[in-house]
C-alpha positions as CSV (number, residue, x, y, z in Angstrom):
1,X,-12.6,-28.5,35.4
2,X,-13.8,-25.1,34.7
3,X,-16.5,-24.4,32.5
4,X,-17.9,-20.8,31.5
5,X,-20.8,-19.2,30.3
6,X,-20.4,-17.3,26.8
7,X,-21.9,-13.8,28.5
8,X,-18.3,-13.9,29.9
9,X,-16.8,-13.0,26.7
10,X,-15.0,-9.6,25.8
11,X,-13.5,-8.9,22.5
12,X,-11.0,-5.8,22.1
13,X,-9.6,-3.6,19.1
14,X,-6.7,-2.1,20.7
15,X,-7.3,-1.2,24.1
16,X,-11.4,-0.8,23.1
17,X,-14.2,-2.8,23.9
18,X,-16.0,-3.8,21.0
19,X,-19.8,-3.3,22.1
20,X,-22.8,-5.4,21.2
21,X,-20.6,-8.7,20.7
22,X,-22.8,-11.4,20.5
23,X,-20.1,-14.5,19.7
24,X,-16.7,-14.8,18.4
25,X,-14.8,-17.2,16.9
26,X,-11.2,-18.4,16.9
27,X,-9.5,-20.6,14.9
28,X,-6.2,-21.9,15.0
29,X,-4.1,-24.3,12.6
30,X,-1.4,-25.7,12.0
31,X,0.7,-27.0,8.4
32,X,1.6,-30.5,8.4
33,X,4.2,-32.3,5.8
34,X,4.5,-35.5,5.1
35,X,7.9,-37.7,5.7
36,X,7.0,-41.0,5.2
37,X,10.1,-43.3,3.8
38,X,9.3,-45.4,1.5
39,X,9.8,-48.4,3.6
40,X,7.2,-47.2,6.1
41,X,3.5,-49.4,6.9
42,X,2.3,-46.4,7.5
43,X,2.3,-42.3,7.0
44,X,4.2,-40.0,9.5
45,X,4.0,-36.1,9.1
46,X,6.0,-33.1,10.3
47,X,4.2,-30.1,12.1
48,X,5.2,-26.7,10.2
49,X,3.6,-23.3,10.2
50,X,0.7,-21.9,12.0
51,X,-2.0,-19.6,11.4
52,X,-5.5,-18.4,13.1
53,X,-8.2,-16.6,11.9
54,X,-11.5,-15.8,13.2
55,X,-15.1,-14.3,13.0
56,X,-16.8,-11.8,15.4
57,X,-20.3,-11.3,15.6
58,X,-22.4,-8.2,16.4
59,X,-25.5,-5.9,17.0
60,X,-24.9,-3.0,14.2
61,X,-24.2,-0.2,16.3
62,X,-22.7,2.8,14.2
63,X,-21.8,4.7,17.4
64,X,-19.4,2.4,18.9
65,X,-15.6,3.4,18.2
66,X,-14.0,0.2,18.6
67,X,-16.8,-1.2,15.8
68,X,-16.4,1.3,13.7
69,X,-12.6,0.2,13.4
70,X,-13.1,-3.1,11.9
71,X,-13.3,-2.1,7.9
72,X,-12.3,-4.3,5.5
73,X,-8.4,-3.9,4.9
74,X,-7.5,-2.5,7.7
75,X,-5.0,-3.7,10.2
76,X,-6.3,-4.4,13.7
77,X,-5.0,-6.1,17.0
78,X,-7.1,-7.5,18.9
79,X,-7.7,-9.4,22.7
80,X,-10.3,-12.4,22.5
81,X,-11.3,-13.3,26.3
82,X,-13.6,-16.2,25.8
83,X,-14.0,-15.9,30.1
84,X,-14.0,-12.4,30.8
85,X,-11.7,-9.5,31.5
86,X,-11.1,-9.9,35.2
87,X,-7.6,-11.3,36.8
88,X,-6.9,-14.8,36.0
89,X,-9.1,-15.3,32.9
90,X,-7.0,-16.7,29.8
91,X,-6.7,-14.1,26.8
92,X,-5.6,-14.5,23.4
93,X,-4.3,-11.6,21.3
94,X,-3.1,-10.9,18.4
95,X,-2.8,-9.0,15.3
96,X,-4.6,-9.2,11.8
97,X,-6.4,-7.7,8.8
98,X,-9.8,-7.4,8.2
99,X,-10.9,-9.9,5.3
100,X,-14.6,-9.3,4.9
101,X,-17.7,-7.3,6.9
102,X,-21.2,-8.2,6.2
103,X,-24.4,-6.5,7.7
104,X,-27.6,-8.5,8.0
105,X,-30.7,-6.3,7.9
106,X,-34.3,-8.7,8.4
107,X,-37.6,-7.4,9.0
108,X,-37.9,-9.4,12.6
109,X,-34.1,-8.9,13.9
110,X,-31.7,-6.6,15.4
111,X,-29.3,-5.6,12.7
112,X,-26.5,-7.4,12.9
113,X,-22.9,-6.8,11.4
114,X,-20.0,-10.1,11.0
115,X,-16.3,-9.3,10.8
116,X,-14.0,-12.0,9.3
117,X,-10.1,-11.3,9.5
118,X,-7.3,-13.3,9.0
119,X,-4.2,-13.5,11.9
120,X,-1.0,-12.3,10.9
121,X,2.1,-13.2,13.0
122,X,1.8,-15.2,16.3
123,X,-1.3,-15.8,18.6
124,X,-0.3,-15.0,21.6
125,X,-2.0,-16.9,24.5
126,X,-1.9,-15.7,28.2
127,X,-4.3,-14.6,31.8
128,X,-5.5,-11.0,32.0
């Protein structure tokens, strides 16, 4: 079993390289429904729709195109690669719409800026 270190990551808007990622986060669900009969001892449930949404997390850096991209509202796709962005390593892409930005500014940090968005369509999961 491979494992990785999270240094490997890259995160892309489009074809760009976000700069100054510091973590990422994807999550992925799915809808269940219930079809238990009423005879049933116990509960069974139907998978239905999915959905993914996620977090990126940053060093505030103004500069950077691909950063400068991510506004709330606007429509981005995006390549996650939790290992890296050489041959082999698994990617996931995708498209979505930005739900919320925050900038943290503290006396003693780096500022920081977090991206929320929300997938629309499917994830698609694949090697680079």
């Amino acid at each position: 079993m491979a494992t990785h270190h999270g240094k490997e990551g890259v995160v892309k808007a489009g074809s760009n390289v976000v700069g100054e990622v510091g973590s990422f986060t994807l999550e992925t669900s799915a809808d269940v429904v219930e079809d238990t009969q009423l005879s049933d001892a116990t509960k069974s449930f139907l998978a239905g729709r999915t959905s993914f949404s996620g977090t990126l997390e940053m060093h505030y850096d103004e500069t950077d195109t691909a950063q400068e991209t991510l506004t709330v509202g606007s429509s981005i796709s995006f390549t996650l690669l939790p290992e890296g962005n050489t041959s082999g390593d698994q990617s996931f892409a995708g498209s979505g719409i930005i739900t919320g930005m925050s900038i943290n500014n503290a006396m003693d940090a780096v500022v920081s800026r977090s991206v929320t968005f929300q997938g629309t369509g499917a994830l698609a999961k694949s090697t680079v």
